[in-house]
LOVO-667787 format. One record per residue (C-alpha): x, y, z. Coordinates in steps of 0.1 Angstrom, whole numbers, padded with zeros to 4 digits, always signed. Example, Ala and Ser with C-alpha at 12.3 -4.5 7.8 and 13.67 -1.06 7.14 Angstrom:
% residues 2
+0123-0045+0078+0137-0011+0071
% end
This chain:
% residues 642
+0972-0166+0197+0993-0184+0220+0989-0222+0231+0994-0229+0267+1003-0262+0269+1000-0279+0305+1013-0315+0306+1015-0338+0333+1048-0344+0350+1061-0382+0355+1099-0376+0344+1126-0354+0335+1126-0366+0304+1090-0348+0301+1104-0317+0288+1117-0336+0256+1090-0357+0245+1065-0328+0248+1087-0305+0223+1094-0338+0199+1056-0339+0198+1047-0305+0193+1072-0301+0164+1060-0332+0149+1025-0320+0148+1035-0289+0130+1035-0266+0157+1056-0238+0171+1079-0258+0201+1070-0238+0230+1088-0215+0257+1095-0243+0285+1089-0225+0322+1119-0251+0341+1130-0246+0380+1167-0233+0387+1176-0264+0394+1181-0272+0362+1203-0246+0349+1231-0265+0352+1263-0260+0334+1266-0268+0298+1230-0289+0300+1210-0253+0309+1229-0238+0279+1213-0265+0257+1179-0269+0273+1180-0225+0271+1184-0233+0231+1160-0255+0230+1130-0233+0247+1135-0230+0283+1136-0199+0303+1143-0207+0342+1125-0197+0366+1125-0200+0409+1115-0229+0421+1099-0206+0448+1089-0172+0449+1098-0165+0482+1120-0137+0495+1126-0100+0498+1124-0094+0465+1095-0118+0457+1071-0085+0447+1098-0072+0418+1110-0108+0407+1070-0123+0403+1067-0086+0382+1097-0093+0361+1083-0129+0352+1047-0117+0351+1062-0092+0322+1079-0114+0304+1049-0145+0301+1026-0111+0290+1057-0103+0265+1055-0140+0250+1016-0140+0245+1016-0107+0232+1036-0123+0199+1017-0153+0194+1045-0177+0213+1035-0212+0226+1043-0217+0262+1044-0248+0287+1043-0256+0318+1041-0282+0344+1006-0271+0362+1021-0295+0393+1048-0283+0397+1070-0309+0400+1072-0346+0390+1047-0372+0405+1059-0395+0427+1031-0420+0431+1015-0419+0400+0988-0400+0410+0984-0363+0398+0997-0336+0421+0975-0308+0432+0979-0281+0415+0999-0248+0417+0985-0217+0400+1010-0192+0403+1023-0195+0369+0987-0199+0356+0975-0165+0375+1003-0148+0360+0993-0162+0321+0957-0151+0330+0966-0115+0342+0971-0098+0310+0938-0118+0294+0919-0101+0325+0930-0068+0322+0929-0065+0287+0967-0065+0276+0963-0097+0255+0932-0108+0235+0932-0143+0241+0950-0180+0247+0944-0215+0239+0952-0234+0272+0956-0271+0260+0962-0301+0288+0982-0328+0277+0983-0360+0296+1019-0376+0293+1023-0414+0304+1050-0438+0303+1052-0481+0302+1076-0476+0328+1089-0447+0345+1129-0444+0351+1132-0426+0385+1106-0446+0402+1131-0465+0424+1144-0432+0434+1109-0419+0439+1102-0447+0465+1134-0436+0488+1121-0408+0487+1090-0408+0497+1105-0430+0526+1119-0403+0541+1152-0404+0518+1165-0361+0511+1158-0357+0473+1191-0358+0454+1197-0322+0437+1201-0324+0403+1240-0323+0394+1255-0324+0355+1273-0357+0364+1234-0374+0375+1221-0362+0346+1248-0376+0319+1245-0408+0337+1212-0411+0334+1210-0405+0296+1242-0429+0292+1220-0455+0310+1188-0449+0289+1209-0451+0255+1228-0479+0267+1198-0499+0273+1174-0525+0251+1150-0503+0233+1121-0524+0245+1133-0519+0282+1111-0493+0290+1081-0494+0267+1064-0473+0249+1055-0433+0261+1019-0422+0257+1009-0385+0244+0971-0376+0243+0964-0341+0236+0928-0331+0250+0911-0305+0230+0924-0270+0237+0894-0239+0250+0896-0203+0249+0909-0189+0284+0891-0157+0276+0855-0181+0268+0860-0200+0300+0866-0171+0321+0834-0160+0308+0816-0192+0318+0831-0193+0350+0816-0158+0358+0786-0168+0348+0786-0202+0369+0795-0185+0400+0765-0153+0400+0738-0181+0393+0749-0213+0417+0773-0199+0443+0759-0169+0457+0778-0144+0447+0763-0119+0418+0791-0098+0418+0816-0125+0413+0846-0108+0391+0878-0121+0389+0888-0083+0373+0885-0067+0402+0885-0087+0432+0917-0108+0442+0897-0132+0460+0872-0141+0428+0907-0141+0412+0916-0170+0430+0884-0187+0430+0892-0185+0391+0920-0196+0391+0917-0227+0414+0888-0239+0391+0904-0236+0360+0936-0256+0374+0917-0282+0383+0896-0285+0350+0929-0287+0333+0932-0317+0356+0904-0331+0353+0907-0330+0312+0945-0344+0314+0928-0371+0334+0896-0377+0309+0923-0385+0279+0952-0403+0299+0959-0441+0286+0959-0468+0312+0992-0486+0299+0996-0526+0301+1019-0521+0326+0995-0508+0350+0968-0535+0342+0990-0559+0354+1009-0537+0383+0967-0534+0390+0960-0574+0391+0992-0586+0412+0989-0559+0436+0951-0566+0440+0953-0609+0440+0947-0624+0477+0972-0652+0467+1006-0657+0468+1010-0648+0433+0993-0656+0398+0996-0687+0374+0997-0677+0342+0964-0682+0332+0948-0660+0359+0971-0631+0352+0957-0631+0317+0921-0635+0328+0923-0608+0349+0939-0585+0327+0915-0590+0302+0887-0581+0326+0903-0551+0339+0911-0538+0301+0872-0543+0302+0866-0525+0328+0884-0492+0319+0869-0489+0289+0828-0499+0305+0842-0465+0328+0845-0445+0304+0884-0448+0305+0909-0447+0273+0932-0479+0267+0968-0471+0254+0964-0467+0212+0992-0493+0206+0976-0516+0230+0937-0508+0222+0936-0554+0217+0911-0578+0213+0909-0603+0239+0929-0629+0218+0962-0612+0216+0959-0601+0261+0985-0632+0261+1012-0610+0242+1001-0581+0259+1004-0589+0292+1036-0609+0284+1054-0575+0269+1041-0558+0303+1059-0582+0321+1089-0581+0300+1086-0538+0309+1081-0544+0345+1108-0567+0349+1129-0571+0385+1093-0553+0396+1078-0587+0388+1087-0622+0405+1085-0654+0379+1086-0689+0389+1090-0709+0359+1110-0742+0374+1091-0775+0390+1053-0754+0382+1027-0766+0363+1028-0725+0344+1046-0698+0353+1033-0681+0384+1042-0644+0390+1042-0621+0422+1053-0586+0430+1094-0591+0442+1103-0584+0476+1103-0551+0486+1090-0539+0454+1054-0533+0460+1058-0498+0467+1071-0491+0435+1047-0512+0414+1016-0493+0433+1029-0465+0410+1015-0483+0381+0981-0489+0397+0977-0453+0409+0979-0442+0369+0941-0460+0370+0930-0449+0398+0914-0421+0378+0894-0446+0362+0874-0461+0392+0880-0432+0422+0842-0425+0428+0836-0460+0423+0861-0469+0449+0851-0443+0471+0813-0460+0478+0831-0492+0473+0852-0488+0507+0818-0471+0529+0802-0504+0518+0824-0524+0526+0825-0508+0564+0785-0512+0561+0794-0549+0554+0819-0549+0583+0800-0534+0606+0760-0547+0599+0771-0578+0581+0733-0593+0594+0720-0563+0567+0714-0567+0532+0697-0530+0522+0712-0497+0532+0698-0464+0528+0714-0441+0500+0713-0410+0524+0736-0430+0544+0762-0441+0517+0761-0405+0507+0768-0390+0539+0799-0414+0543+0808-0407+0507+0809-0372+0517+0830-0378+0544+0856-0398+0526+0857-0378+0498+0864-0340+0520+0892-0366+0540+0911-0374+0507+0904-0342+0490+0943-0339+0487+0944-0373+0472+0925-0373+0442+0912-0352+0415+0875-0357+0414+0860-0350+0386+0836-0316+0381+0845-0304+0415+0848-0270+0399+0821-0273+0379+0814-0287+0343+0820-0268+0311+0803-0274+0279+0830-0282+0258+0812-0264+0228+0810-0230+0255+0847-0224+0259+0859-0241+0226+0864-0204+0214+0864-0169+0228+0835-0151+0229+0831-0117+0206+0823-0086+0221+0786-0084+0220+0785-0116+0233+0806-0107+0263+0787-0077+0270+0748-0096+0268+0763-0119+0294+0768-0088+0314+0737-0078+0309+0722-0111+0317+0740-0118+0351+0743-0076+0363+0775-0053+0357+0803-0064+0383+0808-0051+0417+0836-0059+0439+0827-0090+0463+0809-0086+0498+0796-0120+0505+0811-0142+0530+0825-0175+0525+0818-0205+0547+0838-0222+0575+0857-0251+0567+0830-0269+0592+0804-0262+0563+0827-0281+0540+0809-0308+0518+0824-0321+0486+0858-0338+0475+0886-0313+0456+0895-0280+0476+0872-0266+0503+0836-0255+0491+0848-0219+0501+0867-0221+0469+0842-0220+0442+0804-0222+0463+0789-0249+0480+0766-0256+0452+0788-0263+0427+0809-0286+0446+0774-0304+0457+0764-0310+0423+0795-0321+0413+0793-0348+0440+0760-0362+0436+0767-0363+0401+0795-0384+0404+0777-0404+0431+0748-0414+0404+0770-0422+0382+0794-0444+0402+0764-0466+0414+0747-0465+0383+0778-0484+0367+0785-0507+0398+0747-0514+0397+0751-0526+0362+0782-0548+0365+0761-0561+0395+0783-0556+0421+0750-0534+0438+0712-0537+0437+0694-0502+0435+0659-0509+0446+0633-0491+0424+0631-0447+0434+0671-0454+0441+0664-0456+0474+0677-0483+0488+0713-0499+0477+0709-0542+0481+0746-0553+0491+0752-0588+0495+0783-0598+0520+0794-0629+0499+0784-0617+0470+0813-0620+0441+0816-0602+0409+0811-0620+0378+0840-0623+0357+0844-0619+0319+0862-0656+0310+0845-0675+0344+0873-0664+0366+0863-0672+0398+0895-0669+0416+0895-0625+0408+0889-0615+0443+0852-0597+0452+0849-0567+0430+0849-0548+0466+0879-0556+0473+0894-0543+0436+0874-0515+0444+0885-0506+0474+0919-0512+0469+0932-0479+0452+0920-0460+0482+0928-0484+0513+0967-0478+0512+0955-0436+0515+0930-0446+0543+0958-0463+0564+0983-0432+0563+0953-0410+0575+0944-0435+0600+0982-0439+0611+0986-0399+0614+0954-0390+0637+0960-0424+0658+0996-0413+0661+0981-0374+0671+0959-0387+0702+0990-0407+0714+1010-0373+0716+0981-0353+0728+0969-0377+0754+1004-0384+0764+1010-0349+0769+1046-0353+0752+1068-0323+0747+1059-0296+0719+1076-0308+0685+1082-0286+0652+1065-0298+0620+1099-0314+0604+1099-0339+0638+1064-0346+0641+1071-0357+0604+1101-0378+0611+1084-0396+0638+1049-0402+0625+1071-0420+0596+1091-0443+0616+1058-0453+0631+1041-0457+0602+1068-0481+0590+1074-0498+0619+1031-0509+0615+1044-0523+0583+1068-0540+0590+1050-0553+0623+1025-0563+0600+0999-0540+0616+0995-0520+0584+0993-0538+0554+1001-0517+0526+1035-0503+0523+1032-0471+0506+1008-0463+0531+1039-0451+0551+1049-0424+0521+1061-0388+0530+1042-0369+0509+1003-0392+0517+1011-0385+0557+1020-0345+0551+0988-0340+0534+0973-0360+0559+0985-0333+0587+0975-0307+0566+0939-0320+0559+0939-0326+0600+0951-0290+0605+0926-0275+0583+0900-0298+0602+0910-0280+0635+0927-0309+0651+0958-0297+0651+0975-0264+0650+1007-0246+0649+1018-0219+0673+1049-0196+0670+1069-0200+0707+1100-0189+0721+1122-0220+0736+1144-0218+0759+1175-0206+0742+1152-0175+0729+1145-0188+0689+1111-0187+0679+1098-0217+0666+1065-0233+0652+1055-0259+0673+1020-0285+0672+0992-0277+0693+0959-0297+0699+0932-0276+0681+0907-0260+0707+0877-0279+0697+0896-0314+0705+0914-0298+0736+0904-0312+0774+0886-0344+0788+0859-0336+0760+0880-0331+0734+0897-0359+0731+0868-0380+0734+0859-0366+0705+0891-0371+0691+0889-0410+0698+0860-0412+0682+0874-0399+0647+0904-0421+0649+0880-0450+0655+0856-0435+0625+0888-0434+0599+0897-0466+0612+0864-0481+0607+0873-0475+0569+0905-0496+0568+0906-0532+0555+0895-0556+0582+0903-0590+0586+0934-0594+0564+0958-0607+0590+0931-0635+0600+0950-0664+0581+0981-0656+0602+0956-0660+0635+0959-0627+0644+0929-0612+0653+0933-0566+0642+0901-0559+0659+0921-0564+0691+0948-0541+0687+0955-0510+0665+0991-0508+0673+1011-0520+0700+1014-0490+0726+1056-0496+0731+1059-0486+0691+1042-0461+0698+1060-0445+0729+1094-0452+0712+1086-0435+0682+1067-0404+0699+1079-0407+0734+1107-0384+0749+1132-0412+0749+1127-0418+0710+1157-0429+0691+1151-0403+0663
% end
């Protein structure tokens, strides 16, 4: 049977280590699904020898029906013989560090011919793929500024692997493979059946027969393959320390502090339930040589002043913060749900810093509403439900398959109606994908368990029924090694998800400026354009604090999160020349005197989540003003300079 392999995607050079390791473990290398762009003379000869088969980058087009048929037949030919495939389930490379969202039209078309009978069965197997340092990073950053991403060209590519031969072998560190455990595809459609007739309403869910429980299917499985390639990533050295200069108050870090901290954050991973790298798996006497082989990966990332100081003291280099948050996003799995209650109590703090006790129902409700705002942002785990690893380990035989008919009725193509995006309650896609249930579960689950371990480290107090969370205002954690000067474990916390929080923030704020300006009608690709420039002129103004809050790819999937919330909307009108064009629209529920009210009111409720008080020690006061109005006429006014 064949072995889907989907690894994550940090960098081109992806596509090699992933065949180097599945050769070296004795398997067959696998068909390589690559995009167009890299069937480039003489190099898509070789990569072509070596496994790939290219396909569209989109499937667009007039002939979109015949061309997905001809690639549907000839994935269903490769499974049919036994032959490994692989693809990138995100379809393109990460530029933040993060994992992408995912994309399941290659995955639909490998589960087709399980469904309908043609093949028996697959392995899918997730593979998480991490890197000490990532080469394209820099490049990534101008990108996500707003730069056009460079198409790939023989000349860029021979370049590149004459500067990565050409270069110290320690430059770049070490890469990090972990393979999670591979599960039937046949044995979790199955379970997935099965989840959906008992928890979401729908007894005659069947992915067989009904496109839309197709989908629903299909989105679950892609983001259990996330969440798996997630649960067996490494958090490198490189990130522990991208993670402590990015989070210190300071200037920088002596030399003894950096090592303090990174020793408590290795802790910390691993109390989470995270995985250290194998290589660097260290006790806490040998963090010294760690962290100084980190620094020696990071390099021009990292600042050192060794001349007229008492130790060396290191800070993130001017201008490079951006590119360093990279490294801290590849933990942010680690502490997500943990981070989400983290920033509503720190609001709670903010806001009611007189109270001590707050109720759980409202750090829930607020952890809801974070968590559907971010959805985009981060793969939370169990949104589409929780597998028993030992249920879809292998596929189930044939009287099995039919008692679970039995047990849950004989399929029937899908009446039931799915709810409104108002209705929506859980982080991950909408609850309309997979049953509002489910997705519940899934988040109380992982709101339990995030308090139960910041109750422990004693960052929280839960009183006794878990009613009532104790927060103390000046409370600071206590550190492994009595560092005192680690900033509150809040504020650690808090900082994977502020930088996400200001881009939201910086999008809806820049919305009512348009809307209650009345400004001109503007396609998406403007609207775009200009909410960046603002966003980086808050920046720089110092009005924003974190830089990658102004990233390309955070503030599109803040419109589309906003469009999908029925703030805005885009309608199809004829300009004056006689073109039809998309152009934004106020949504109708936050249209007229009421309306924007109403809209106020959710800028002020994001913004209620941002860091406050940051900008204090430069005696400026950020409860005064958001943003000064001129920025934001010049960047969305008629007379803007873009």
């Amino acid at each position: 049977r064949s072995g889907i392999f989907f690894p994550s995607h940090k960098s081109h050079i992806d596509y090699i280590v992933l065949q180097k390791t599945i050769y070296r473990l004795g398997l067959g290398t696998p068909a390589i699904a690559a995009g167009d762009n890299l069937n480039l003379p003489v190099i898509g000869s070789i990569l072509r020898r070596n496994g790939a088969f290219y396909i569209r980058r989109s499937f667009h087009g007039a002939d979109h029906e015949l061309y997905s048929a001809v690639v549907s037949a000839y994935l269903e030919g490769l499974m049919s013989r036994g032959a490994n495939v692989k693809f990138f389930i995100e379809g393109g490379r990460s530029r933040n560090g993060k994992l992408l969202q995912p994309k399941t039209g290659m995955l639909g078309m490998m589960l087709e011919p399980i469904l309908n009978g043609a093949v028996e069965d697959a392995y899918i197997v997730p593979v998480s793929v991490y890197y000490d340092r990532v080469m394209e990073t820099r490049t990534y950053v101008t990108e996500l500024l707003g730069a056009q991403k460079r198409k790939e060209t023989v000349g860029g590519l021979v370049e590149q692997a004459r500067a990565l031969m050409a270069m110290e072998k320690s430059r770049y560190g070490n890469i990090h493979v972990r393979i999670a455990p591979g599960f039937s595809a046949k044995a979790y459609i199955a379970w997935h059946i099965g989840l959906q007739r008992q928890m979401s309403a729908r007894p005659n869910f069947d992915p067989r027969t009904n496109s839309a429980d197709c989908n629903v299917l299909l989105k679950a499985l892609a983001y259990h393959v996330l969440e798996e390639i997630n649960r067996v990533s490494s958090v490198t050295p490189t990130a522990l320390v991208g993670t402590a200069l990015l989070c210190s108050l300071g200037r920088g870090l002596c030399r003894t502090d950096l090592i303090k901290k990174v020793d408590w954050l290795r802790k910390e991973v691993v109390r989470c339930g995270g995985h250290m790298s194998r290589f660097f798996d260290f006790p806490g006497e040998l963090t010294a040589e760690v962290v100084d082989s980190a620094l020696g990966v990071l390099g021009s990332l990292v600042e050192r002043t060794t001349t007229g100081v008492v130790e060396p003291v290191y800070a993130v280099a001017p201008g490079r913060h951006f590119e360093l948050s990279y490294y801290r996003n590849m933990c942010a799995h680690v502490f997500i749900h943990q981070s989400i209650i983290a920033c509503v109590l720190y609001r709670f703090i903010h806001l009611r810093p007189d109270v001590h006790e707050v109720k759980r129902e409202e750090v829930m409700h607020d952890t809801r509403f974070l968590s559907r705002l971010l959805k985009y942002e981060f793969v939370f785990s169990g949104a589409a439900g929780r597998p028993v690893s030992s249920t879809i380990r292998k596929a189930p035989s044939e009287g099995e398959a039919d008692r679970d008919e039995e047990a849950h009725g004989s399929p029937a193509p899908s009446t039931s109606s799915t709810p409104s995006p108002s209705a929506v309650a859980s982080p991950g896609p909408t609850t309309a994908d997979w049953g509002a249930d489910i997705a519940n579960t899934a988040l109380q689950q992982n709101f339990d368990t995030a308090l139960e371990l910041m109750n422990s480290e004693g960052i929280i107090g839960v009183t006794e029924g878990a009613s009532i969370i104790v927060i103390e205002p000046q409370q600071r954690t206590a550190m492994a090694g009595d560092n005192h000067a680690w900033n509150t474990h809040f504020t650690f916390l808090c900082s994977f998800v502020w930088p996400v929080i200001e881009s939201y923030w910086i999008v809806l704020a820049g919305l009512r400026f348009v809307f209650e300006r009345g400004f001109g009608a503007m396609d998406e690709a403007a609207l775009r354009s200009r909410l960046q420039t603002f966003a980086r002129t808050l920046v720089e103004l110092g009005h924003v604090h974190h830089r990658e809050s102004a990233s390309e790819e955070v503030l599109r999937k803040a419109l589309t999160t906003y469009r999908e919330m029925g703030v805005v909307q885009w309608a199809d009108v004829v300009d004056s020349r006689g073109e039809r064009r998309s152009v934004l629209q106020i949504g109708p529920t936050y249209s007229g005197r009421d309306g924007l009210v109403q809209l106020a009111r959710l800028v002020e409720e994001i913004g209620s989540f941002r860091r406050f008080g940051w900008r204090r020690h430069e005696g400026i006061d950020d409860e005064l003003e958001d943003y000064p109005k001129h920025i934001a006429l010049g960047a969305f006014g008629p007379t803007s300079r873009l």
